[in-house]
N, CA, C and O atoms as a Tinker XYZ file with bonds, in Angstrom:
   456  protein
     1  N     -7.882000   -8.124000  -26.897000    73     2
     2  CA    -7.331000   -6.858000  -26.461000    64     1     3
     3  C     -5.814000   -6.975000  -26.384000    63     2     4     5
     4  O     -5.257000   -8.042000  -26.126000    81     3
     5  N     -5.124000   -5.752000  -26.636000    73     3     6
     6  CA    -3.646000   -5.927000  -26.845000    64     5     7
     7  C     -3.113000   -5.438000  -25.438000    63     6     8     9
     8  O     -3.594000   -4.401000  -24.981000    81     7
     9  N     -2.121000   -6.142000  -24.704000    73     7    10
    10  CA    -1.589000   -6.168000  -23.869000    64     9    11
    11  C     -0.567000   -4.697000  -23.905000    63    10    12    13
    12  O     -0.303000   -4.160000  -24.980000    81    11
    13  N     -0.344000   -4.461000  -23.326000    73    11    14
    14  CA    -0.075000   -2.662000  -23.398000    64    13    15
    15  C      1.496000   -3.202000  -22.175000    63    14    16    17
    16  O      2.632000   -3.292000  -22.640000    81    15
    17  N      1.239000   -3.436000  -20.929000    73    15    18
    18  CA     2.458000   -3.721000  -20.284000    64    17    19
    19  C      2.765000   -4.934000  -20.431000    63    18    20    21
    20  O      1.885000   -5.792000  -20.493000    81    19
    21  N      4.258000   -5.274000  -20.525000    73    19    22
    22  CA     4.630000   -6.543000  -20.819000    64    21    23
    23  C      5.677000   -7.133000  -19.226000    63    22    24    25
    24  O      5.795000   -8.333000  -18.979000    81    23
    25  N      6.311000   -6.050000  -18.348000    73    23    26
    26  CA     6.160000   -6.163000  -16.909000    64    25    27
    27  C      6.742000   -4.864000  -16.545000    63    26    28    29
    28  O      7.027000   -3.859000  -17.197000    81    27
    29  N      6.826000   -5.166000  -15.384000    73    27    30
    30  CA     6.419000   -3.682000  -14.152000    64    29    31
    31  C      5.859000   -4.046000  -12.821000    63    30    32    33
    32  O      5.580000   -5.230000  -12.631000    81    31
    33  N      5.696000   -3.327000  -12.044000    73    31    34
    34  CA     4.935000   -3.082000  -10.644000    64    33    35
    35  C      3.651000   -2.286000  -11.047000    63    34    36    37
    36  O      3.627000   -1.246000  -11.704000    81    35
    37  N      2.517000   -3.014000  -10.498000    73    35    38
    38  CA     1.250000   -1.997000  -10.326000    64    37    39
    39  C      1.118000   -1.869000   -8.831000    63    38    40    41
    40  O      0.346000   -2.708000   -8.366000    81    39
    41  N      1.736000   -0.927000   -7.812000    73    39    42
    42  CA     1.486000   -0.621000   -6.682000    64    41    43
    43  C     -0.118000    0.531000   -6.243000    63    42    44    45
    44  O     -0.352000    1.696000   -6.563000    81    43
    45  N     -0.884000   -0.409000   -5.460000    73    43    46
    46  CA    -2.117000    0.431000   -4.958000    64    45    47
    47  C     -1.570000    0.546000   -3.569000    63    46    48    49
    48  O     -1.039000   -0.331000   -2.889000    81    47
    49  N     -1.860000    2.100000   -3.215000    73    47    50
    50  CA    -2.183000    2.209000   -1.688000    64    49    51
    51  C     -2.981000    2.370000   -1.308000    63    50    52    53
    52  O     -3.903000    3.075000   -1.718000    81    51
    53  N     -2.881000    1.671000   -0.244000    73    51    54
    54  CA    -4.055000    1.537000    0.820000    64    53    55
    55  C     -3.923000    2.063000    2.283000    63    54    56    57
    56  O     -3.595000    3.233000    2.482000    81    55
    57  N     -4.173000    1.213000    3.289000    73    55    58
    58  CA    -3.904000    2.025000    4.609000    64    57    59
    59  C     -4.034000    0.228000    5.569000    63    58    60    61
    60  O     -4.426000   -0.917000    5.343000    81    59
    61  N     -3.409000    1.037000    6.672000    73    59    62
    62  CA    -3.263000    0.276000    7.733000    64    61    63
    63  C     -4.601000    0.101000    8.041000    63    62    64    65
    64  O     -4.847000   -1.061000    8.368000    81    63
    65  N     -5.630000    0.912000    8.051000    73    63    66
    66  CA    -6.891000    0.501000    8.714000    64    65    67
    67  C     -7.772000   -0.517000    7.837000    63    66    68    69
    68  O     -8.876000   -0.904000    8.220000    81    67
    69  N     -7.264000   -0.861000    6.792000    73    67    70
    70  CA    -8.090000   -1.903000    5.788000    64    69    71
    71  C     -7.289000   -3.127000    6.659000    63    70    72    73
    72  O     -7.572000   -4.226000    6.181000    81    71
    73  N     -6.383000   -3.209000    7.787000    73    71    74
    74  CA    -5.884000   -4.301000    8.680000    64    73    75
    75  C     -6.505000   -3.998000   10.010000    63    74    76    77
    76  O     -6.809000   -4.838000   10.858000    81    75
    77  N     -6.593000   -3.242000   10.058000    73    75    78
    78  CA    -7.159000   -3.042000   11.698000    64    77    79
    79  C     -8.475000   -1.820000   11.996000    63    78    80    81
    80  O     -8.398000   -0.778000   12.647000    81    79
    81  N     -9.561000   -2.355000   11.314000    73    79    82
    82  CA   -10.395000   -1.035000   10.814000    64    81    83
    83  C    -10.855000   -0.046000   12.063000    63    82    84    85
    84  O    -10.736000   -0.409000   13.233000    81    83
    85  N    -11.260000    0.925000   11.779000    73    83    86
    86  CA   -11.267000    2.519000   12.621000    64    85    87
    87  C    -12.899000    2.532000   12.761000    63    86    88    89
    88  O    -13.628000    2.923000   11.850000    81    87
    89  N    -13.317000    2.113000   13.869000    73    87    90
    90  CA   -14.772000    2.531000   14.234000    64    89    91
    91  C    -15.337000    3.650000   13.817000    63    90    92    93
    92  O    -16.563000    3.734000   13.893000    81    91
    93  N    -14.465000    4.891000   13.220000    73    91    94
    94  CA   -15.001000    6.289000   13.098000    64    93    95
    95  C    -15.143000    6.268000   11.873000    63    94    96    97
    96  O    -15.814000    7.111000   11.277000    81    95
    97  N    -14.557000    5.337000   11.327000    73    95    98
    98  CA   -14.040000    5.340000    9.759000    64    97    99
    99  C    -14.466000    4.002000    9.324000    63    98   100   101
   100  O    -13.502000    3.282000    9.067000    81    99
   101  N    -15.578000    3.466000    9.168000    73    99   102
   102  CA   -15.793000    2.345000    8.857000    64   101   103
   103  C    -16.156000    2.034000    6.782000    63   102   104   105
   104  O    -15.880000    1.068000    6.071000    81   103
   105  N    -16.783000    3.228000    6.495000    73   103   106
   106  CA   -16.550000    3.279000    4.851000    64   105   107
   107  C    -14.964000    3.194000    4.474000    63   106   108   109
   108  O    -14.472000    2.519000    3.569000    81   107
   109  N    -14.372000    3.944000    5.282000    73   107   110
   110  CA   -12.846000    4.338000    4.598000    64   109   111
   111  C    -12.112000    2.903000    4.547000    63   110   112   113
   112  O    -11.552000    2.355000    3.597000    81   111
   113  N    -12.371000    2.301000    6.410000    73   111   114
   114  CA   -11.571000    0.791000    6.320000    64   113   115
   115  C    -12.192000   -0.104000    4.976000    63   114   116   117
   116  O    -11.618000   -0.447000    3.942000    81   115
   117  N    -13.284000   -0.279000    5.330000    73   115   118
   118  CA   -13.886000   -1.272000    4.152000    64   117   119
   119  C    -13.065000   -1.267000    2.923000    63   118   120   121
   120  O    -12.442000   -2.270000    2.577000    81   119
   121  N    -13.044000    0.289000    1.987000    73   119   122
   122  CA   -12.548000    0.770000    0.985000    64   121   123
   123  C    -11.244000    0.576000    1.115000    63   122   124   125
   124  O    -10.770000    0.163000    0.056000    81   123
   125  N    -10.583000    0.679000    1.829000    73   123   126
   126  CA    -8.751000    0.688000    1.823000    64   125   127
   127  C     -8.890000   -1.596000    1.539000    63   126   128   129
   128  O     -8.287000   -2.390000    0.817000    81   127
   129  N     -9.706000   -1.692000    2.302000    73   127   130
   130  CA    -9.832000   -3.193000    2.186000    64   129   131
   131  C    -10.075000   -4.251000    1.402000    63   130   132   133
   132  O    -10.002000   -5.480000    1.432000    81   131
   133  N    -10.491000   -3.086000    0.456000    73   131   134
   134  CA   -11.372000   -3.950000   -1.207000    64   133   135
   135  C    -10.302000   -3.725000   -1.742000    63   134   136   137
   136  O     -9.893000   -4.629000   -2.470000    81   135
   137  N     -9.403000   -2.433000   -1.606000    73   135   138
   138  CA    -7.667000   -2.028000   -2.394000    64   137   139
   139  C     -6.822000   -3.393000   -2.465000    63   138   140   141
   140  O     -5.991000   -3.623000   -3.343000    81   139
   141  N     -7.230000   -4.469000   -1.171000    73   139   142
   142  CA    -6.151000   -5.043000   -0.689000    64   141   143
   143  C     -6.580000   -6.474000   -1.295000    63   142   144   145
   144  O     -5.842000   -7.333000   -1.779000    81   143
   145  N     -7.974000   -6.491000   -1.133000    73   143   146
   146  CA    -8.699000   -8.292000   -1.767000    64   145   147
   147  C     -8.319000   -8.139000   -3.785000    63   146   148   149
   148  O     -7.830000   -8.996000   -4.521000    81   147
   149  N     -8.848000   -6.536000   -4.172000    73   147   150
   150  CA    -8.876000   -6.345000   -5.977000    64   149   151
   151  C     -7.221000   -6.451000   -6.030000    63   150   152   153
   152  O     -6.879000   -6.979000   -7.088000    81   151
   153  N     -6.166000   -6.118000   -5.233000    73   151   154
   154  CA    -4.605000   -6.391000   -5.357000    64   153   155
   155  C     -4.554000   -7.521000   -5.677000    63   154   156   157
   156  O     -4.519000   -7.888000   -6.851000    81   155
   157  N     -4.536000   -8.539000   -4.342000    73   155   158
   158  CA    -4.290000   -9.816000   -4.598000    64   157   159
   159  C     -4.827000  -10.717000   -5.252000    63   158   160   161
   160  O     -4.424000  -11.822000   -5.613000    81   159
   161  N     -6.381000   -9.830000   -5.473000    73   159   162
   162  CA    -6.928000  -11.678000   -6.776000    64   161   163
   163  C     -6.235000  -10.859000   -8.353000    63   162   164   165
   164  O     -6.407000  -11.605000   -9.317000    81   163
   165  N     -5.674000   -9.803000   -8.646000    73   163   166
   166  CA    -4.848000   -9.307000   -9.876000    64   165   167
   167  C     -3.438000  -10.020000   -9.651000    63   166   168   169
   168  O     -2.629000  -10.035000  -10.578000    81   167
   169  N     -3.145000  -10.603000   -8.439000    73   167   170
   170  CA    -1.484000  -10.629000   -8.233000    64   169   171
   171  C     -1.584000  -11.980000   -8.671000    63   170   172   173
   172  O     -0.813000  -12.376000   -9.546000    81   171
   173  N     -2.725000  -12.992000   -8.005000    73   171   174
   174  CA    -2.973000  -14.472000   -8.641000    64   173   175
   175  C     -3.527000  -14.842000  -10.140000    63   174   176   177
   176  O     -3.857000  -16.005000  -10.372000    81   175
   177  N     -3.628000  -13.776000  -11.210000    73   175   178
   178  CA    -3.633000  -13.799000  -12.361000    64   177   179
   179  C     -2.203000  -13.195000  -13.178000    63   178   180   181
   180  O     -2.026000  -13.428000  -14.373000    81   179
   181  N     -1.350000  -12.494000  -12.455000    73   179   182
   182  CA    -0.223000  -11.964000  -12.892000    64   181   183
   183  C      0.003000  -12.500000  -14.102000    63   182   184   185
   184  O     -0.493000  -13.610000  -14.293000    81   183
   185  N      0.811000  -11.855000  -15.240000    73   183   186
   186  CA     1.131000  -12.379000  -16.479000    64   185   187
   187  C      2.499000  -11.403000  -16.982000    63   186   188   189
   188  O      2.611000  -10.179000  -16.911000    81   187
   189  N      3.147000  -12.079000  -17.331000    73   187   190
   190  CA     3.606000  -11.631000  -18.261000    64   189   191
   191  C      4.815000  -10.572000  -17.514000    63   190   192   193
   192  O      5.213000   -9.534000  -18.043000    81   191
   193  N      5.331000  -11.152000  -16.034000    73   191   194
   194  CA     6.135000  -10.245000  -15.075000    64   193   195
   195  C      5.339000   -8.781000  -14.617000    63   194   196   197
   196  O      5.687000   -7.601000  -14.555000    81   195
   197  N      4.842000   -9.080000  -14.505000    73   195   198
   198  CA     3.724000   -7.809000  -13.918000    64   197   199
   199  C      3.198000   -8.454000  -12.156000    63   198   200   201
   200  O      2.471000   -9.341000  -11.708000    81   199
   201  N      4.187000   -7.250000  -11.568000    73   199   202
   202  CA     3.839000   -7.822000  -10.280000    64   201   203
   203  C      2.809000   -6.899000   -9.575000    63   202   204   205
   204  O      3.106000   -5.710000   -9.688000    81   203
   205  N      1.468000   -7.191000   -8.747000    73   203   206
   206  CA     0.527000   -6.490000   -8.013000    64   205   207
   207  C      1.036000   -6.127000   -6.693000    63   206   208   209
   208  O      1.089000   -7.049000   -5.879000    81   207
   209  N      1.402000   -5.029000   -6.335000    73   207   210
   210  CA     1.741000   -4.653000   -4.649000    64   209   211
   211  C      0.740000   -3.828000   -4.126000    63   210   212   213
   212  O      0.131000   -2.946000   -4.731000    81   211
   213  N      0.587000   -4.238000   -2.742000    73   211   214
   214  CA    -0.276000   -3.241000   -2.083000    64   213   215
   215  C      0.269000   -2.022000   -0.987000    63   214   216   217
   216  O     -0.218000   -2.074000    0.142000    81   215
   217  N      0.812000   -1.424000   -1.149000    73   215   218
   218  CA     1.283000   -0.916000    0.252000    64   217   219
   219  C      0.299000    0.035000    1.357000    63   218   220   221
   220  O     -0.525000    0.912000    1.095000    81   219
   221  N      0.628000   -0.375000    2.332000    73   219   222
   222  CA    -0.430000   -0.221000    3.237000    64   221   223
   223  C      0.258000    0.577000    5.087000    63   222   224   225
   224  O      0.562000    0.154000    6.203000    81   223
   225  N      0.172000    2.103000    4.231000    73   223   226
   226  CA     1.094000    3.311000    5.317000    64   225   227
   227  C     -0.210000    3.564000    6.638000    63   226   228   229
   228  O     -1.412000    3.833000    6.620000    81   227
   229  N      0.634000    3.350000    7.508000    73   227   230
   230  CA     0.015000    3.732000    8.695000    64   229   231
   231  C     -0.135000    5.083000    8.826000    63   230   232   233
   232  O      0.196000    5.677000    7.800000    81   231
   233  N     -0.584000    5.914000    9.880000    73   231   234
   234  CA    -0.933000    7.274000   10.093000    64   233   235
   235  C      0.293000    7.947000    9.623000    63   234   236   237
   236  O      1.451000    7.698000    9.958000    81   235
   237  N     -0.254000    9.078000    8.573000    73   235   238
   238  CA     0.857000    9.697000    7.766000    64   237   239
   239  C      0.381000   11.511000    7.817000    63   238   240   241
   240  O     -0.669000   11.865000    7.281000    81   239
   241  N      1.239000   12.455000    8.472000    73   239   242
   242  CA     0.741000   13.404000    8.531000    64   241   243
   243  C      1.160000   14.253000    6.566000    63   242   244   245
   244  O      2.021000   14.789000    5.868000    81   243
   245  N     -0.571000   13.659000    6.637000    73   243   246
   246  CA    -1.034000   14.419000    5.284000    64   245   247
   247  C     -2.220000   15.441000    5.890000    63   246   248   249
   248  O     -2.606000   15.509000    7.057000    81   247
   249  N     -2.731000   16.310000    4.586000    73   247   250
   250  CA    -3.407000   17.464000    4.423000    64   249   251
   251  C     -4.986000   16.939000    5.368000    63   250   252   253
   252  O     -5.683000   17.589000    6.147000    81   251
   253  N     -5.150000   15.081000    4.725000    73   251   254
   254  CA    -6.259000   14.694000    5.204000    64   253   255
   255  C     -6.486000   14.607000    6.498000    63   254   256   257
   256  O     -7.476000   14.975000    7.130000    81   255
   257  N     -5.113000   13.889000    7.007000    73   255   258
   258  CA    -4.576000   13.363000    8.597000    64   257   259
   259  C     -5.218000   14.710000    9.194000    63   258   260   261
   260  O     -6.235000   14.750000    9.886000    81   259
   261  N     -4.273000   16.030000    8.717000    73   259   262
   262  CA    -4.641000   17.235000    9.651000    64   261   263
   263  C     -5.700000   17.813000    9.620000    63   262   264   265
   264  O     -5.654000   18.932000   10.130000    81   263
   265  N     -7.137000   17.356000    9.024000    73   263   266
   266  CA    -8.570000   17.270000    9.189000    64   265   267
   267  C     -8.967000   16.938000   10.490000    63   266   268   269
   268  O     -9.869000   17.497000   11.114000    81   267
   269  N     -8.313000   16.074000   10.854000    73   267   270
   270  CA    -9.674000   14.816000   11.620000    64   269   271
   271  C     -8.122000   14.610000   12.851000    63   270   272   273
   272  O     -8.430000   13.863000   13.780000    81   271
   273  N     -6.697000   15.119000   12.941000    73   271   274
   274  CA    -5.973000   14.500000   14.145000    64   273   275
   275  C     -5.299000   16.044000   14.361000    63   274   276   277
   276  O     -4.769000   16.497000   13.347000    81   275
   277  N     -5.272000   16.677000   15.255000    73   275   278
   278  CA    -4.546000   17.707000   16.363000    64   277   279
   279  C     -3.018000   17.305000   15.989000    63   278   280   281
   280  O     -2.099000   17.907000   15.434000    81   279
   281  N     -3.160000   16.096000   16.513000    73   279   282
   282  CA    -1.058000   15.904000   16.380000    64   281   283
   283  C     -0.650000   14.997000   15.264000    63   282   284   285
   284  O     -0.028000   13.947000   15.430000    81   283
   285  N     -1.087000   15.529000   13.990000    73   283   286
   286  CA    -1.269000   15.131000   13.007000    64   285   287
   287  C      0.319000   15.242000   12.499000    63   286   288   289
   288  O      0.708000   14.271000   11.850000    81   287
   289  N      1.484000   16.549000   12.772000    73   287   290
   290  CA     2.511000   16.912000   12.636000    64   289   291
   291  C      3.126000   15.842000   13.528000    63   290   292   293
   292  O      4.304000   16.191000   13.598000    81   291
   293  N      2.969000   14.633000   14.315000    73   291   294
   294  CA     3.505000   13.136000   15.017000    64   293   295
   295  C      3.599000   12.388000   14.020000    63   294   296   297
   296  O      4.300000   11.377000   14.060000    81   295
   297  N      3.172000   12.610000   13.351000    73   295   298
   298  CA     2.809000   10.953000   12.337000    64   297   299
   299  C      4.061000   11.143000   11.510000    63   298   300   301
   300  O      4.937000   11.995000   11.367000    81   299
   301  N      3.730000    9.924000   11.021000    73   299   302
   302  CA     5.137000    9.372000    9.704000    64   301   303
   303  C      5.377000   10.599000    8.650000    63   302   304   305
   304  O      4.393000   11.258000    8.314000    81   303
   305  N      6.580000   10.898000    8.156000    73   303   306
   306  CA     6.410000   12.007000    6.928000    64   305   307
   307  C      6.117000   11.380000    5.899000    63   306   308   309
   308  O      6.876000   10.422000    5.748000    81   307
   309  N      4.965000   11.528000    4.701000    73   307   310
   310  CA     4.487000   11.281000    3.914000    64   309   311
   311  C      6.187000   11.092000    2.767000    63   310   312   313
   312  O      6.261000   10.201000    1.921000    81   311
   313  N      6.763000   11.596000    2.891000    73   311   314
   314  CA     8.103000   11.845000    2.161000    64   313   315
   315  C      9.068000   10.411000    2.557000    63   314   316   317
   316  O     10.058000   10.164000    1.869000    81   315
   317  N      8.791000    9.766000    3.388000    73   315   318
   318  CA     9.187000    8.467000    4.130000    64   317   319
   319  C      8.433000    7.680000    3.363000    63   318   320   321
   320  O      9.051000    6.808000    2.752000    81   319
   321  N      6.999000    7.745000    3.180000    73   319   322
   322  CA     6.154000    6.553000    2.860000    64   321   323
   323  C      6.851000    7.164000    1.120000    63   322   324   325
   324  O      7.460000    6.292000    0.501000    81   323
   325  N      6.806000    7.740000    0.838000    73   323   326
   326  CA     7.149000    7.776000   -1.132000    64   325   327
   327  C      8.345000    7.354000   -1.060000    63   326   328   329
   328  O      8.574000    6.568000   -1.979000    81   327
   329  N      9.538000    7.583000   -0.132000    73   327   330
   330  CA    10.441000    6.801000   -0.509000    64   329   331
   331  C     10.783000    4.929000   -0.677000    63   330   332   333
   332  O     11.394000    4.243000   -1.496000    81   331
   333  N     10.013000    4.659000    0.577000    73   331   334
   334  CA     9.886000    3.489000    0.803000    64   333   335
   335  C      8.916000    3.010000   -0.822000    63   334   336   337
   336  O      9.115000    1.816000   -1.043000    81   335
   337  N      8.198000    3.509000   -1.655000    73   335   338
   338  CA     7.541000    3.367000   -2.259000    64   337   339
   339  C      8.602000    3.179000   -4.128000    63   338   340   341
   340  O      8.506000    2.402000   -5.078000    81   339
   341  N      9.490000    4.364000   -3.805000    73   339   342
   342  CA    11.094000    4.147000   -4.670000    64   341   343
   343  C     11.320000    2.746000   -4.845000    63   342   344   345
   344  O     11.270000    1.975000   -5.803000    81   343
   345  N     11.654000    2.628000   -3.314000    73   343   346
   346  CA    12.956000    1.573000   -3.062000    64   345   347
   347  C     12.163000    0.476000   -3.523000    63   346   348   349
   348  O     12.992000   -0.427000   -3.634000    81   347
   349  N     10.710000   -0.120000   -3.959000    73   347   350
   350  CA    10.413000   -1.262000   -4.376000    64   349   351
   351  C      9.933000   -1.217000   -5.551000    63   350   352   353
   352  O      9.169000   -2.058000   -6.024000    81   351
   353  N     10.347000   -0.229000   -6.109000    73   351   354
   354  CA    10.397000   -0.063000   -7.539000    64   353   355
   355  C     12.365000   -0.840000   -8.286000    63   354   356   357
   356  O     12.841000   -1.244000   -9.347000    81   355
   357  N     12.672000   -0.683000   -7.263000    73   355   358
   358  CA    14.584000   -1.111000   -7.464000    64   357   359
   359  C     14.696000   -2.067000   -8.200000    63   358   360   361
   360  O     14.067000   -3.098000   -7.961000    81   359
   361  N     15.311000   -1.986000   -8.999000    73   359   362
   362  CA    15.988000   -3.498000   -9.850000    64   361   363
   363  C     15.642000   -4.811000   -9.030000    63   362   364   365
   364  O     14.747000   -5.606000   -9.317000    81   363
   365  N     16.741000   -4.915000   -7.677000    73   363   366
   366  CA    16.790000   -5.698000   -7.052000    64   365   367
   367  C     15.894000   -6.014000   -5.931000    63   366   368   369
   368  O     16.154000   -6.763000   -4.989000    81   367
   369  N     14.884000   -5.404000   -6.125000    73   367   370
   370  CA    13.752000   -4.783000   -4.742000    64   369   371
   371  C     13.284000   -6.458000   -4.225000    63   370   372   373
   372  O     13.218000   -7.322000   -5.099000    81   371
   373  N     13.082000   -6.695000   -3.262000    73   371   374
   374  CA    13.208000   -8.344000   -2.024000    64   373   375
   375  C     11.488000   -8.275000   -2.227000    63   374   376   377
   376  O     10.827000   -9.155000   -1.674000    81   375
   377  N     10.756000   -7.168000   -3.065000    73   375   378
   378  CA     9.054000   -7.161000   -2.972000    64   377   379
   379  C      8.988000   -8.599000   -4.080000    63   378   380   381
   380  O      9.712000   -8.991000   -4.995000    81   379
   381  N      7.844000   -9.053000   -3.505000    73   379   382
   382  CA     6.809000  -10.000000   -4.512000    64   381   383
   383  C      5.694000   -9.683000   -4.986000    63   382   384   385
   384  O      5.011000   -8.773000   -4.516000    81   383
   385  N      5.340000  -10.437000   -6.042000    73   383   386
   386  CA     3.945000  -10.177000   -6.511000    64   385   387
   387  C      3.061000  -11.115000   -5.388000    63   386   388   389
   388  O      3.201000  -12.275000   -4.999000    81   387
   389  N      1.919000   -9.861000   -5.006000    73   387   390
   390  CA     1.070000  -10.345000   -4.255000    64   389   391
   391  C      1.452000   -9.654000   -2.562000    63   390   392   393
   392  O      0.569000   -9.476000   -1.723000    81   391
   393  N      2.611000   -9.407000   -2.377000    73   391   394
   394  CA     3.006000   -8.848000   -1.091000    64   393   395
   395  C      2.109000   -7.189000   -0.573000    63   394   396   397
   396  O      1.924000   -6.155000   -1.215000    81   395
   397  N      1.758000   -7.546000    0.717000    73   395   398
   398  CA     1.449000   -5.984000    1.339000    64   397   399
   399  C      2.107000   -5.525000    1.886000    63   398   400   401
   400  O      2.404000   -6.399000    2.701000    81   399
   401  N      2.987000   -4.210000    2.249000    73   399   402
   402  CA     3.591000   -4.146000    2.582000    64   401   403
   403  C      3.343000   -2.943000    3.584000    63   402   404   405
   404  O      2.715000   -2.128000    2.909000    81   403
   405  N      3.523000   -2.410000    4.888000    73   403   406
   406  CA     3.032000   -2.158000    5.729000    64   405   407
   407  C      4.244000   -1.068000    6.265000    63   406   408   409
   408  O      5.352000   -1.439000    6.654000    81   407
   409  N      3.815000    0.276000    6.203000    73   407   410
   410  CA     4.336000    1.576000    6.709000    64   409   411
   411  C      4.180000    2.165000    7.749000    63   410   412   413
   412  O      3.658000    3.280000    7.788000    81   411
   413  N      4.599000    1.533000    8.784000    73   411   414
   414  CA     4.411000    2.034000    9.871000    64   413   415
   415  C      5.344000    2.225000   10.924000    63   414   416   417
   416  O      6.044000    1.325000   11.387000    81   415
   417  N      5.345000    4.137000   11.525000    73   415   418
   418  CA     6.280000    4.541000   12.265000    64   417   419
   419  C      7.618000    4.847000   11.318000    63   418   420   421
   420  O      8.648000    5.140000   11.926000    81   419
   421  N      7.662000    4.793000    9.777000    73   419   422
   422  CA     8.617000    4.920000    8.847000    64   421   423
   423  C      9.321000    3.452000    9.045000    63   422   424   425
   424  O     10.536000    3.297000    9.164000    81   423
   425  N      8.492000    2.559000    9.056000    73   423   426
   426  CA     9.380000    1.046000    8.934000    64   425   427
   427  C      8.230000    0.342000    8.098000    63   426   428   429
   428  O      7.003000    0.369000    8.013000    81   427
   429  N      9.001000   -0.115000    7.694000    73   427   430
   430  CA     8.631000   -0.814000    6.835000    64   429   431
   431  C      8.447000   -2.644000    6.855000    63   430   432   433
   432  O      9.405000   -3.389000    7.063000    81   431
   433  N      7.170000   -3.084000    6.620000    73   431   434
   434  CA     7.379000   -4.753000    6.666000    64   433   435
   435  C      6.401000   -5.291000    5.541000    63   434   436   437
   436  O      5.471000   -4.801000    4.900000    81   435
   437  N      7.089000   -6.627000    5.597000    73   435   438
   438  CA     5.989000   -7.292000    4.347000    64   437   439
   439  C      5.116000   -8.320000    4.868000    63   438   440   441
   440  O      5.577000   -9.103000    5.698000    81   439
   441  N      3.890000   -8.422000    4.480000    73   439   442
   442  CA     3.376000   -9.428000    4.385000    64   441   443
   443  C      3.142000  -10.230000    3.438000    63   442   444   445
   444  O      2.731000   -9.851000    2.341000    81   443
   445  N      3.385000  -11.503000    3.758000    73   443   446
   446  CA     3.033000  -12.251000    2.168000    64   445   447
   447  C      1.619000  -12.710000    2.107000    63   446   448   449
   448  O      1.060000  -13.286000    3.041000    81   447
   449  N      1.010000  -12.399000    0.844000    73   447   450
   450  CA    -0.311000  -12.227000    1.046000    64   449   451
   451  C     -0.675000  -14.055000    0.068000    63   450   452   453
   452  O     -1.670000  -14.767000    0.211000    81   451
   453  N      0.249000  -14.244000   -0.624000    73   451   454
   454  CA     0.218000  -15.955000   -1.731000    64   453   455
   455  C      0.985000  -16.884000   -0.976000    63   454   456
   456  O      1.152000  -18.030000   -1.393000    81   455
């Protein structure tokens, strides 16, 4: 098969609760959680400068958030988590292959996952 990217970022998001799963939400954690194990065993095959990121935004008042939370208009602006999502796309971006990186309260941190 012919290799199509030769490098780049493949960023999946996921969620904070695939770290700290939600009793109410126990399909959703699981699922945000398999985002985070299928990331990193792709980040330990990497080839060819192709780095795997996971980023992983805490409560973000989206369309979904305001389903299921009242003070759903508290949470992070979804417009915060896409930027933060820019900035490690950057030339010079401090992200690694294999890193999760964690959105929460509009801050941002990494974990190194290799």
């Amino acid at each position: 098969m012919k290799k199509l990217m030769l490098n780049g970022y493949i960023i999946n998001i996921s969620s904070t609760a695939s770290l700290s799963p939600n009793q109410h939400y126990p399909v959703y954690s699981a699922s945000k959680a398999g985002v985070n194990a299928y990331t990193l065993a792709e980040s330990k095959q990497q080839e060819n400068g192709i780095s795997f990121l996971v980023v992983c935004p805490g409560p973000t008042n989206t369309p979904m958030r305001k389903k299921i939370d009242k003070q759903a208009h508290l949470k992070q602006s979804p417009l915060v988590v896409a930027q933060i999502v820019q900035k490690i796309l950057k030339p010079n971006s401090k992200y690694k292959n294999g890193d999760l990186i964690v959105i929460a309260n509009e801050i941002e941190s990494v974990l190194r996952m290799k």
